[in-house]
C-alpha positions in Angstrom: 135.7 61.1 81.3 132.5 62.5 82.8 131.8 66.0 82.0 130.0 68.2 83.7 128.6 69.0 86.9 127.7 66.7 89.8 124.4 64.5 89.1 121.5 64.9 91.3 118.5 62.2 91.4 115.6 63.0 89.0 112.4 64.5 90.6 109.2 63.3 89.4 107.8 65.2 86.5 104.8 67.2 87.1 101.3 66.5 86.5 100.2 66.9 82.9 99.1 70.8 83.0 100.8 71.7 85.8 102.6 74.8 86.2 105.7 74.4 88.6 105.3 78.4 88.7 101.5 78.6 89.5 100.7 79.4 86.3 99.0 77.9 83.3 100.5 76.9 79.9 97.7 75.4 78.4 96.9 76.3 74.7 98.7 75.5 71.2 100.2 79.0 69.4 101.5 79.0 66.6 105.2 79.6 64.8 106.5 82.8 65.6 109.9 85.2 64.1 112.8 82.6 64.0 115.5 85.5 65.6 119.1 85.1 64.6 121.2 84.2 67.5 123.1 86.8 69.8 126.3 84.6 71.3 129.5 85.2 73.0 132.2 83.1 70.9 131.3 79.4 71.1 135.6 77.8 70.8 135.3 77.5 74.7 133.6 74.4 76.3 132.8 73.5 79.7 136.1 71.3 81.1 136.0 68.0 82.1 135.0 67.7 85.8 135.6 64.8 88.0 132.2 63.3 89.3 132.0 63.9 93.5 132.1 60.7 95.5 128.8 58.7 95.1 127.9 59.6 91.5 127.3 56.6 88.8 129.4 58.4 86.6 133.0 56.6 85.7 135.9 57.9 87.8 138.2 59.8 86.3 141.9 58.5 85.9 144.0 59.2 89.1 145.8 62.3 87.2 143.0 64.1 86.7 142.1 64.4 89.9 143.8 67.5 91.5 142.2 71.1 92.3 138.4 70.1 91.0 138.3 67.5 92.8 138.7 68.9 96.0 136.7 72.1 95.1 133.9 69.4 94.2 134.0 67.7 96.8 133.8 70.4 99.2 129.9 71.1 97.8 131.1 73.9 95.9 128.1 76.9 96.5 125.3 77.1 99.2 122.2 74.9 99.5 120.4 77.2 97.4 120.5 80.6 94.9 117.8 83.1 97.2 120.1 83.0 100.6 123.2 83.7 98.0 121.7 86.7 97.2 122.3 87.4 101.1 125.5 86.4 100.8 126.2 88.8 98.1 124.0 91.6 99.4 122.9 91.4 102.6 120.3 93.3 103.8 122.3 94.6 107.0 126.1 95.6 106.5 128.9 92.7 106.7 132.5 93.8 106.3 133.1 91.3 103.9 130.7 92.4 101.3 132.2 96.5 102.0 135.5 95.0 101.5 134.7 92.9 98.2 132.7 95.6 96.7 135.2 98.3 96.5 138.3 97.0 98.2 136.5 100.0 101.0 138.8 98.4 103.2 142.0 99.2 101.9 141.0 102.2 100.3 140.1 103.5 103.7 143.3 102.9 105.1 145.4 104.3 102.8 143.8 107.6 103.0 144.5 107.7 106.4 148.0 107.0 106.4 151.5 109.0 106.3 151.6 108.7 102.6 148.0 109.8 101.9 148.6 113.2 103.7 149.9 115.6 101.1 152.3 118.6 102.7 149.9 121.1 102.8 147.3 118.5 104.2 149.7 117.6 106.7 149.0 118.9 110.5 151.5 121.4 112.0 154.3 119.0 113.4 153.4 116.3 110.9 152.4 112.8 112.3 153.7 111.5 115.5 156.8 109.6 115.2 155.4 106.9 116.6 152.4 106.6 113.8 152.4 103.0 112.1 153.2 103.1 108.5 150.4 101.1 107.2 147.8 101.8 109.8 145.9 105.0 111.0 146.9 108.4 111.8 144.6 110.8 114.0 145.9 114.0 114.7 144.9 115.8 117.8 141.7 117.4 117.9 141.1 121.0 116.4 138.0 122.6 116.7 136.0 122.5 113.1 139.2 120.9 111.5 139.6 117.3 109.9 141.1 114.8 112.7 138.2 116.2 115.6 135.8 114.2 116.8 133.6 116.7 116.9 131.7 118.6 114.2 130.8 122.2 115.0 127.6 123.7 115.5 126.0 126.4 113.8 126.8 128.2 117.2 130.3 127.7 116.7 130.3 125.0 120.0 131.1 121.5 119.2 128.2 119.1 117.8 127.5 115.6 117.0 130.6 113.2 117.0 132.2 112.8 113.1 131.1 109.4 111.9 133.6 106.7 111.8 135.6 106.3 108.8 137.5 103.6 110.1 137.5 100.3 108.3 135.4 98.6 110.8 133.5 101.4 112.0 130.7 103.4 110.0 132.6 103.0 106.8 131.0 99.2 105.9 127.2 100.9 107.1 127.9 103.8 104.8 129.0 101.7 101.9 125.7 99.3 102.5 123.6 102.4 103.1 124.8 103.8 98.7 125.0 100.9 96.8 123.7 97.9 98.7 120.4 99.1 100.4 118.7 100.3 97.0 118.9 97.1 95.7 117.7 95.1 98.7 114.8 98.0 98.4 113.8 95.8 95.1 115.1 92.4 96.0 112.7 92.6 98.8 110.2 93.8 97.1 109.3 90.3 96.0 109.4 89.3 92.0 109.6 86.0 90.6 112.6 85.4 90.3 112.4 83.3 87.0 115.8 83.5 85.6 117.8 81.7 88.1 115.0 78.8 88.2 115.3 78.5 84.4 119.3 78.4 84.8 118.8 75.7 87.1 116.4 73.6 85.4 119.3 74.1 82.0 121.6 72.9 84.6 119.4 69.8 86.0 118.1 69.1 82.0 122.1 68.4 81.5 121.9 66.0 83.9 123.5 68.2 86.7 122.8 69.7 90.1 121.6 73.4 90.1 121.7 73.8 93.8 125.9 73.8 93.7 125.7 76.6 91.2 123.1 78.8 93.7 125.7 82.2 94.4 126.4 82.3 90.0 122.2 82.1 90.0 122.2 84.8 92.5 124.7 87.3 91.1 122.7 87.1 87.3 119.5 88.0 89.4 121.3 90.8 91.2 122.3 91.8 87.4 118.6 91.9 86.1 117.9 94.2 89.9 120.0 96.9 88.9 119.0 96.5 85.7 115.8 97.3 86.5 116.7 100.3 88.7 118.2 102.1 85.9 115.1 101.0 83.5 112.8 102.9 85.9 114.7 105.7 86.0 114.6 105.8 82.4 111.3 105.2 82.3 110.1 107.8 85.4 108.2 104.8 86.5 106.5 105.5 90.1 106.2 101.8 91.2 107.7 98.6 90.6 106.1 95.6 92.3 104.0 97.2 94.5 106.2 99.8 96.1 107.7 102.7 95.5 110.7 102.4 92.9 113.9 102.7 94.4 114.9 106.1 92.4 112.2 107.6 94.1 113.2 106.5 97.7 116.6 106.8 97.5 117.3 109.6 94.4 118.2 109.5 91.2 122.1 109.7 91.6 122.0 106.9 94.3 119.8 104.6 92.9 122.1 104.8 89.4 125.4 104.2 91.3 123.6 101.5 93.0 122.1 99.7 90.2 125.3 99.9 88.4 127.3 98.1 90.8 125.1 95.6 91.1 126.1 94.3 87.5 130.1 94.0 88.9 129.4 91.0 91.2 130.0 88.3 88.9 133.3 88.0 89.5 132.6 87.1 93.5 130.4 84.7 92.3 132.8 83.0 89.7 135.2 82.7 92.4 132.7 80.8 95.1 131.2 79.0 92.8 133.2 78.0 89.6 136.1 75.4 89.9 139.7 76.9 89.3 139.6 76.3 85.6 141.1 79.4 83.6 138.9 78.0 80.7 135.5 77.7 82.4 135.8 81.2 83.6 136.9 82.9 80.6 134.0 80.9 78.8 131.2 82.3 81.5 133.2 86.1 81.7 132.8 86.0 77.8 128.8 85.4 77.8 128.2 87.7 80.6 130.4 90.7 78.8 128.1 90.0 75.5 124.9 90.5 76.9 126.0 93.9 78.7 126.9 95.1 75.3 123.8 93.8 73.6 121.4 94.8 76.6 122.7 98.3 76.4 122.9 98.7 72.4 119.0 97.6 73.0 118.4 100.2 75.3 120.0 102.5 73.7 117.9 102.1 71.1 114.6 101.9 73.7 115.0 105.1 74.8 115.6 106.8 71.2 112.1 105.1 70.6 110.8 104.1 67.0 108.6 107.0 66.5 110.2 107.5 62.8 109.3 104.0 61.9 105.5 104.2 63.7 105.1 107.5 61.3 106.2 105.6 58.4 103.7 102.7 59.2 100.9 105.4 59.9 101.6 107.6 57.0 102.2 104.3 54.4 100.3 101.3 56.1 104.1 99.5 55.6 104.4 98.1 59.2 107.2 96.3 58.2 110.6 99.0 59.4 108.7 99.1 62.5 108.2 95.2 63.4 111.7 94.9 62.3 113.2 97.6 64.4 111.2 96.2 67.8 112.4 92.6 67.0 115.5 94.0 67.2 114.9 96.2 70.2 113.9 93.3 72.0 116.6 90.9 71.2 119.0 93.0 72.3 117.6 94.4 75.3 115.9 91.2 76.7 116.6 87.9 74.4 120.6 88.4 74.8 120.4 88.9 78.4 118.2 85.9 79.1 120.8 84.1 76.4 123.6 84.8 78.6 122.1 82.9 81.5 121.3 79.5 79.6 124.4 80.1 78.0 126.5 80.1 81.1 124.1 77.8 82.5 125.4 75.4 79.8 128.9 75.9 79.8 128.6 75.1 83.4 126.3 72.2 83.0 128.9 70.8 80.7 126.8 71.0 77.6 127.9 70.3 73.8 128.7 73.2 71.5 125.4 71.8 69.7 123.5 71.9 73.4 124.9 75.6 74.2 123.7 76.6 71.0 120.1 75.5 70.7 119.6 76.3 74.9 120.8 79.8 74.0 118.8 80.6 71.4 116.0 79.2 74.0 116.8 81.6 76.1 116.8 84.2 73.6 113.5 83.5 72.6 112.1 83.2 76.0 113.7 86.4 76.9 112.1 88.1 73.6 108.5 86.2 74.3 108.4 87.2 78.0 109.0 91.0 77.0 106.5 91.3 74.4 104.0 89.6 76.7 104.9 92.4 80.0 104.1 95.2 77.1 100.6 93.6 76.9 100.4 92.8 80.6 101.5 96.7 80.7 98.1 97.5 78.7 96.0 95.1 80.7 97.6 96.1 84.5 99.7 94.4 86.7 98.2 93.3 90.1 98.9 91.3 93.0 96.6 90.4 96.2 97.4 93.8 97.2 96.5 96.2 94.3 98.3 97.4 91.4 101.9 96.7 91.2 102.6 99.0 88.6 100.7 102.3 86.8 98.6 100.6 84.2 99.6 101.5 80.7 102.5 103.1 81.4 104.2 102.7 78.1 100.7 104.6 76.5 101.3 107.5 78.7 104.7 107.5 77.9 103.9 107.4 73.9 106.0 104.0 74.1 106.0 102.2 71.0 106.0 98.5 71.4 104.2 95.6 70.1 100.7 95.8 70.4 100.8 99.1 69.3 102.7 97.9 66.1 100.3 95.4 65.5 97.0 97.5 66.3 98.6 99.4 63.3 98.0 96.8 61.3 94.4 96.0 62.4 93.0 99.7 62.1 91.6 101.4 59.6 93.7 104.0 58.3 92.8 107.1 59.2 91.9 105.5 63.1 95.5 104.6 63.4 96.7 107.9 62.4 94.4 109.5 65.0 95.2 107.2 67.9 99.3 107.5 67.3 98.3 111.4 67.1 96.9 111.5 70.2 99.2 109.1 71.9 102.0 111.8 70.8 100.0 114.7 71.7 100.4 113.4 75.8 97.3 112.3 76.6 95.7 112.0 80.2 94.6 109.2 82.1 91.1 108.9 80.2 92.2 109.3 76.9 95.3 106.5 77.6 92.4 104.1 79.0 90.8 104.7 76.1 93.4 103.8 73.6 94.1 101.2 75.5 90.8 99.6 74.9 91.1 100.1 71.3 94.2 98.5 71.1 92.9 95.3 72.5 89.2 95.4 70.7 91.4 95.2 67.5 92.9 91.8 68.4 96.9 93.2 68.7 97.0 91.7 72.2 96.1 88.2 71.0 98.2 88.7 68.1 101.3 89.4 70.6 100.6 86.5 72.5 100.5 84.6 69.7 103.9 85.3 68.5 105.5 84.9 71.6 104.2 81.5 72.4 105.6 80.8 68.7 108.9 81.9 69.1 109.0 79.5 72.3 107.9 76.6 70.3 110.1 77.1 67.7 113.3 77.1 69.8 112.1 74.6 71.9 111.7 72.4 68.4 116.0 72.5 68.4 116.7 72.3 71.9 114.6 68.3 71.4 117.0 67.3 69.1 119.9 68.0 71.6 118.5 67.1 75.0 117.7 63.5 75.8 113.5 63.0 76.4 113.9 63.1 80.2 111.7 64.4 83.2 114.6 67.6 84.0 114.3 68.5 79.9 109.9 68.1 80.3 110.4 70.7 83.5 112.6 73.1 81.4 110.1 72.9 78.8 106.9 73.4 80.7 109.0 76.3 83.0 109.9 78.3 79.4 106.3 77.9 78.6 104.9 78.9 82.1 106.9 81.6 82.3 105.9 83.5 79.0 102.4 83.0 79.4 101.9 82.9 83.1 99.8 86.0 84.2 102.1 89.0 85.5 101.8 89.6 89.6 104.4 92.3 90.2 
């Protein structure tokens, strides 16, 4: 039986050099860290799906055929992953996303009915005896009270109307306005938006078609958006591509609650998008469950920092604790997370326990490369056509320890080192951080980081060849994973 997703034609491969993400990925690097694998338990495997009318696939036997088929057949998720993520948040309110989020719906009737109204909350006479059980109860108007439909002035005279708290009144704006319209503040803020084009091109590289998979795509971006939300909290960043970050807009408290619920919307997505296989869905619950765990054991350890280990490597020369302790930093935080997405991209792509395993460490490895390559595009500045997209050196003025300063550890002299980290902890100000900054790249750490981030790319990509036949969707995969580690950072 064919296994898998549906087939889509293959698209001609791009010219030698070309970057599908208008970047370049020219250059040889060599081997980098070979990081052990972060992965959700492997006993699952994709189910066998029956091909959609028109594939060259064999047709499944008659018996087979039953609730995939038709969910195949019925083209599955929209023409496309970026108007999913409109779908799933839209950037005006729609009932049905209020209702999904939080079951708003419901909730707001119940607190509105008989049963919600506790004695002493009930209004003299109690409801009217012709109140519906399971809808609404107003009670007549009383000045200042709950139940008016006026709230009182500061002169004691009636003010502006209460808002509507019905279900299909203000309720569904007021739900947008706290968790959905901090995250559109960064989703439309631009970005770009490589994760869900790697997932597809893990998808396509399979031999299957990414487009039917486009809301799952657009709820593990909506993941890395709140992600990011909390992240610049954390970090007290003032600007994320190019505008203002979205704790600073909205508040701290919001922007959390926000960012947080953007990680719960997975499940939505399963249920457009996935067929009704109990299997399947376990399989991709299971991957996405493991990288929250791991992203958040990495962060944890982010924010505690690795100042004990940069004094040891100051004080001794032995930079070894300290490289150790940021490899694993960065798996956790950013190689498991970008796991999870080939991962599921596989299980859905109908991939072999072998495939799943070599695509996720891939991704792993991708997800480790590109971070250790934004910490040197943090040193060098982010910009786009419109000015800085981010405060240059920002983990300097935060006394951040990350790669390059690890590695410009190992390049200074002794007693340099020791001076810069000293200052560095001291707080400097902007000249000073510009300064260090300077140093750190003079020395050759920057190179050094890109070099071992194009290597750990190369070296997972030697694996995923053995398991992916030698087609056009594997050489876009390739050259995407390559583009999108060394591809200049824009925001």
């Amino acid at each position: 039986m064919w296994t898998g997703c549906a087939r889509r034609p293959e698209r001609a491969t791009p010219p030698t050099g070309a970057d599908p993400t208008g970047g370049d990925s020219s250059g040889a690097a060599p081997t980098g860290a070979d990081p052990v694998p972060l992965t959700a338990p492997s006993d699952i495997t994709a189910p066998s799906v029956v091909a959609p009318s028109g594939a060259t696939e064999p047709t499944a036997r008659e018996e087979d055929i039953g609730e995939r088929a038709a969910w195949w057949s019925s083209g599955g998720a929209a023409d496309g992953w970026e108007r999913d993520i409109d779908a799933l948040y839209p950037a005006a309110p729609g009932a049905e996303l209020t209702s999904e989020l939080l079951a708003a719906s419901g909730l707001a009737k119940a607190a509105f009915t008989e049963a919600a109204f506790t004695e002493a909350e009930l209004p003299e006479g109690g409801p009217p005896e012709d109140a519906a059980v399971g809808g609404t109860y107003d009670p007549e108007p009383r000045p200042g009270g709950r139940g008016t439909d006026t709230a009182p002035g500061a002169d004691g005279s009636a003010g502006d109307p209460e808002p509507d708290v019905s279900p299909n009144g203000s309720l569904d704006r007021r739900i947008h306005a706290a968790l959905v319209a901090p995250v559109r503040h960064l989703l439309d803020s631009g970005g770009r938006r490589w994760r869900p084009r790697l997932m597809t091109a893990v998808i396509e590289a399979l031999g299957g078609d990414g487009v039917r998979f486009g809301t799952l795509l657009a709820a593990c971006e909506l993941l890395h958006t709140g992600s990011l939300m909390i992240d610049d909290i954390q970090d007290r960043a003032p600007l994320r591509r190019g505008r203002r970050t979205a704790h600073t807009v909205y508040g701290t408290a919001a922007t959390i609650t926000a960012g947080t619920a953007a990680y719960f919307c997975l499940d939505r997505a399963i249920r457009r998008t996935l067929p009704p296989d109990p299997r399947l869905r376990t399989a991709v619950y299971e991957i996405y469950l493991t990288a929250l765990r791991a992203a958040h054991a990495g962060q944890a350890l982010d924010l505690q920092g690795h100042h004990e280990e940069m004094d040891l490597a100051v004080e001794r020369g032995d930079v070894r604790p300290l490289l150790r302790m940021l490899a694993l930093t960065h798996r956790l935080k950013s190689g498991a997370p970008v796991r999870a997405l080939f991962e599921t991209a596989a299980v859905v792509g109908g991939a072999t326990a072998g495939q799943r395993a070599a695509l996720g460490a891939l991704g792993e490895a991708v997800g480790m490369a590109y971070q250790i390559t934004d910490d040197v595009a943090d040193l060098r500045g982010v910009a786009n056509e419109e000015g800085e997209t981010k405060r240059v050196a920002e983990d300097l003025h935060n006394a951040k320890v990350t790669f390059p300063l690890a590695y410009a550890v190992t390049r200074l002299p002794g007693p340099e080192a020791a001076a810069l980290w000293e200052r560095l902890r001291g707080g400097p100000d902007a000249r000073a951080v510009r300064r260090i900054a300077r140093t750190i790249e003079a020395c050759g750490a920057l190179d050094r980081c890109e070099q071992r981030a194009a290597g750990l790319v190369e070296e997972a990509w030697a694996a995923v060849a053995e398991e992916l036949p030698a087609t056009a969707a594997a050489r876009r995969l390739r050259h995407l994973a390559d583009a999108t580690v060394r591809r200049p950072r824009a925001g």
